[in-house]
N, C-alpha and C positions, 0 to 999 in steps of 0.2 A: 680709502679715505684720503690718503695721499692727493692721488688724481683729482681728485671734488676740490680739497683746499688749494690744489694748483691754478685749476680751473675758475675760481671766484678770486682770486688773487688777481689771475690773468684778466679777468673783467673789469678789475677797478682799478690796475695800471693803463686798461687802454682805452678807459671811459665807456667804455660802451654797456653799461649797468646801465644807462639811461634809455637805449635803444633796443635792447636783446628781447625777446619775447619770455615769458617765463614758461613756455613750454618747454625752449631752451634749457630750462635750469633743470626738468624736470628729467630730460636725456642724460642728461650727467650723473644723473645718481643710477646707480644700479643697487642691488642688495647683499652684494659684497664691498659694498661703501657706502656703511651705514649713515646715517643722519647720530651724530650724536649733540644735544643740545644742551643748553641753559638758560633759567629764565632767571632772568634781573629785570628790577624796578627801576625804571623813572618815576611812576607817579603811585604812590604807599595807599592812596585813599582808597578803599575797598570795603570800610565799615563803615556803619554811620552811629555805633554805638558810642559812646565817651568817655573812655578808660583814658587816665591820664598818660601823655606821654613818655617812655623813661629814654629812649633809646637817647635823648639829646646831651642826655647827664653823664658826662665824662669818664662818672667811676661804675657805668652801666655795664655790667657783663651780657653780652647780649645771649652768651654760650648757656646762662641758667636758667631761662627765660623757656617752660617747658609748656606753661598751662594756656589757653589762648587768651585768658583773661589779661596775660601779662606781654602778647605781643599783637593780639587783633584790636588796634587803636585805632580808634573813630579819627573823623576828619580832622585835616589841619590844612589852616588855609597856605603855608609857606610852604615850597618844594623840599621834602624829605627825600635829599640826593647829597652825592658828595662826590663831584668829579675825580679825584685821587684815589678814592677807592674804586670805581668805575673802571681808569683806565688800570691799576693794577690788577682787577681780575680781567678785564677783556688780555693783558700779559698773560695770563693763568693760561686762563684758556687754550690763547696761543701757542703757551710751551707746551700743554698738556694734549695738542694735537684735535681739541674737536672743531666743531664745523660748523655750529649754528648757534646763533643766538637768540631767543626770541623775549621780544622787550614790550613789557607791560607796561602802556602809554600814557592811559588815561590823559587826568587834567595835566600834566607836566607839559605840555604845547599848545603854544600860544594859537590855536587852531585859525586859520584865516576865513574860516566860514564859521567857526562858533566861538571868536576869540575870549567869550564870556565867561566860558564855563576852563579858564586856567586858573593854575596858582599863582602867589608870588613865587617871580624869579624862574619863572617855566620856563624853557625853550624856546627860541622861533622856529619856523619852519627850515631856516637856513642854517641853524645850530646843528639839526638833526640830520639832515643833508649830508655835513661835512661830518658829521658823527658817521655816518652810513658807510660813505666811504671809507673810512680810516679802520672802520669792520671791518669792511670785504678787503682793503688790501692785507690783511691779517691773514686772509682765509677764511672766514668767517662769512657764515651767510645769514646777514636779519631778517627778522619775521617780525611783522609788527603784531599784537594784541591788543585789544581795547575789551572788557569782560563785561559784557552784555546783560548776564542774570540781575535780578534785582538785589539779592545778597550782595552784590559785589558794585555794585554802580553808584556811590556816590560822587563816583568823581564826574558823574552828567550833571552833577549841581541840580539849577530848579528842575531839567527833564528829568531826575531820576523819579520825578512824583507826577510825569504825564505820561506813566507805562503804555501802551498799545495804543494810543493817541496819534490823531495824524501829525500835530504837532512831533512828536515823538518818531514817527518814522521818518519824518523828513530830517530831523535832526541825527540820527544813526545813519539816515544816506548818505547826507553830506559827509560828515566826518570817513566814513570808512571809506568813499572816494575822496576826498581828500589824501587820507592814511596809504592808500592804494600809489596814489601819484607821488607824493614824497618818499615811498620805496620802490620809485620805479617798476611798478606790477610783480611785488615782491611771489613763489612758489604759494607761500600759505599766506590767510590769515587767522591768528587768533581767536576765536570768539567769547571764550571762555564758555557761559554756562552754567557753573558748577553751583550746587549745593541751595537751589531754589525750594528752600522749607521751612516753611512755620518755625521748626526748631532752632535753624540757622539765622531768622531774625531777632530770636525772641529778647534779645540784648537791645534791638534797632530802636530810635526812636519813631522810626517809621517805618510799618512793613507792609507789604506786598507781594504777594503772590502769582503767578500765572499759572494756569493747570490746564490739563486736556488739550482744546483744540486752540485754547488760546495760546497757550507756550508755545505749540508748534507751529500756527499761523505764524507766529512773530521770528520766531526761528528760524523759516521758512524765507521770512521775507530779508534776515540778514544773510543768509546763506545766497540766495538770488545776487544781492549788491557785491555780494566778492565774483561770482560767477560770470555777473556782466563784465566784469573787468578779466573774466582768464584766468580768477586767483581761486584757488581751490581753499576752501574755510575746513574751517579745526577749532575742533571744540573737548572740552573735558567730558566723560562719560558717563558720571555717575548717577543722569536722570535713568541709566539704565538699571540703577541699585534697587529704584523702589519702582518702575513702571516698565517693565524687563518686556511684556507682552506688546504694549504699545509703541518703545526701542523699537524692538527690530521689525514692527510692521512699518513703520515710517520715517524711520531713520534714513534717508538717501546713504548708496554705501559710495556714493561722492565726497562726504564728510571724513575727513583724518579721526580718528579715535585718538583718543591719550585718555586711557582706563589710568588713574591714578590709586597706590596702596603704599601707608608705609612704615607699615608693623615690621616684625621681622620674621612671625610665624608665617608662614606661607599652604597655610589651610586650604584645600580647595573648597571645604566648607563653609569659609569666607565668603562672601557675595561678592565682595569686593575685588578680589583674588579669584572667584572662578569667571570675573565677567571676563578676562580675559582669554579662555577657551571659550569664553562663547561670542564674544566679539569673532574670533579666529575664525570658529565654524561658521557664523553667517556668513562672510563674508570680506568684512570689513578692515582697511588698512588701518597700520596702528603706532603708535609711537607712548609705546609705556613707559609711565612717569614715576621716578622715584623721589625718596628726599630726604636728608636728612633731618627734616625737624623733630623726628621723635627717635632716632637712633642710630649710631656709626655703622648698619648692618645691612639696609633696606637697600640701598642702591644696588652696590651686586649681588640679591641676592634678589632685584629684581632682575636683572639682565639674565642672571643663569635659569630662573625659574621661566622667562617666558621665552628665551630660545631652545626652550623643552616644548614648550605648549601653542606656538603661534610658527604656522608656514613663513617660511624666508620670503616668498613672495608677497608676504601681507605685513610681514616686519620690517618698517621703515625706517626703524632707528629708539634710538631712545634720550628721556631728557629727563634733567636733575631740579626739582625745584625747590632750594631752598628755604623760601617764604620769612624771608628777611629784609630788610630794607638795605639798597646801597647805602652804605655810610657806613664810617670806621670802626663803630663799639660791635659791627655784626660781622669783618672781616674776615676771621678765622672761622665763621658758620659757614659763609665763600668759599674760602678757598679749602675748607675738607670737604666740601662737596665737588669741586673740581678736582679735588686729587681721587674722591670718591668713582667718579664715574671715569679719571682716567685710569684708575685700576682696572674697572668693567672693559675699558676699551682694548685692553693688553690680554682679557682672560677669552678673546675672539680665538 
């Protein structure tokens, strides 16, 4: 791990993040140096349900905050971000030795081909830039994310309601080439995916669904737009929880997995906990996701449970997602997730 954060370090002192190919990046890691990551928010929007907001309320604990009633809050049009909590965990980070970042984007940038669909007070494209840099001289390598599913896309504003529309493709081309060139043809991207069901909207004030050939069409065609550019896509796994047959007939095993679980029983009886032996057996690389939002136990006791059950050649690393907003009443949900997986990092 060492050598990886020396090696992204050495790139963003001598500039040449902007020139390197990212096959480049891809030589660097081996699987005795692991990928260990985190995901933090720029842009919070990902519901379109309307639960009032609490997290802006000062005497907000955000530590008690268990039911998702109480922290999956619908849209707001101002940037729910808070630079000082930002740069203190990307410190976290730093001290705690990992190596990746991957930053949920959405509306929080001022996009130069869809400048419409931002908040207030988003980004420019040049904010993010010199954000980028100030990453990797850390050591740190970003990953950008934009989360595609329709449960999770309102921050596409009016396109989240032109689903598999040409309108709609064009509009996710642009941006992810866009996304692609302000990280410099970053290893991964993003794509999220996760949790496209009836049940997951049923809060929405507007829902929609893709199924069968049409999820995958569309799938399909964002996996294509990172692949022209060299960037290999990543996506969360759990369309494999309820359509297991159809996964792994057409799943590309070009796709990064991140099987997320995060209970603390580790049943293989779990569907969700055995998809990853069976990810492993097909195939498939993986980067399993832990987190502390339901308990101080899940992170390392994913790490131990799938360097039991996933080949070293197919384990890429692993990442913590807290699923909190940057901003200060959620900081300490932060940084024990940071201290979380730097534990996992120590028990190699």
């Amino acid at each position: 791990m060492a050598n990886r954060r020396k090696f992204i370090k050495q790139v963003a002192f001598t500039g040449l993040a902007t020139t390197i190919p990212s096959v480049l990046y891809s030589r660097q890691n081996s699987f005795d140096n692991m990928i260990w990551a985190n995901l933090l928010h720029l842009s919070y929007n990902m519901w379109e349900d309307s639960v009032p907001l609490k997290y802006r309320d000062p005497n907000y604990n955000c530590n008690n905050c268990r039911e998702a009633k109480e922290w999956a809050h619908g849209y707001r049009p101002d940037l729910t971000f808070d630079q000082d909590t930002w740069d203190e965990l990307l410190k976290e980070m730093e001290a705690t030795g990992m190596n990746m970042l991957v930053i949920d984007l959405g509306d929080a940038i001022q996009f130069e081909s869809h400048p419409e669909i931002a908040v207030n007070n988003s980004w420019t494209p040049e904010k993010l830039r010199l954000e980028l840099g100030k990453i990797r001289k850390m050591g740190i390598e970003p990953i950008p994310k934009l989360n595609f599913a329709t449960t999770h896309d309102i921050w596409l504003g009016e396109y989240s309601r032109m689903i598999s529309t040409k309108k709609y493709y064009s509009v996710c081309s642009d941006l992810i080439n866009e996304v692609i060139e302000i990280f410099d043809n970053p290893r991964f991207f993003h794509l999220g995916m996760d949790e496209e069901t009836a049940q997951h909207q049923r809060r929405h004030n507007y829902a929609v669904i893709r199924q069968k050939d049409l999820w995958w069409g569309d799938l399909y065609f964002l996996i294509g737009e990172c692949e022209k550019k060299g960037v290999r896509a990543w996506i969360w796994s759990d369309y494999a929880w309820h359509h297991p047959e159809s996964f792994f007939k057409k799943m590309p095993k070009s796709v990064l997995q991140s099987n997320w679980y995060y209970g603390s029983e580790f049943d293989e009886d779990k569907i969700s906990v055995k998809l990853y032996n069976q990810l492993d057996a097909a195939g498939y690389d993986q980067v399993p996701t832990g987190s502390n939002h339901s308990n101080d136990k899940n992170m390392e006791i994913t790490v131990d449970y799938c360097k039991k059950v996933i080949d070293p050649s197919r384990l890429m690393g692993f990442m913590t997602a807290p699923w909190r907003p940057t901003l200060p009443s959620c900081i300490e949900r932060h940084t024990k997730a940071i201290a979380q997986i730097g534990r996992s990092m120590k028990r190699e």
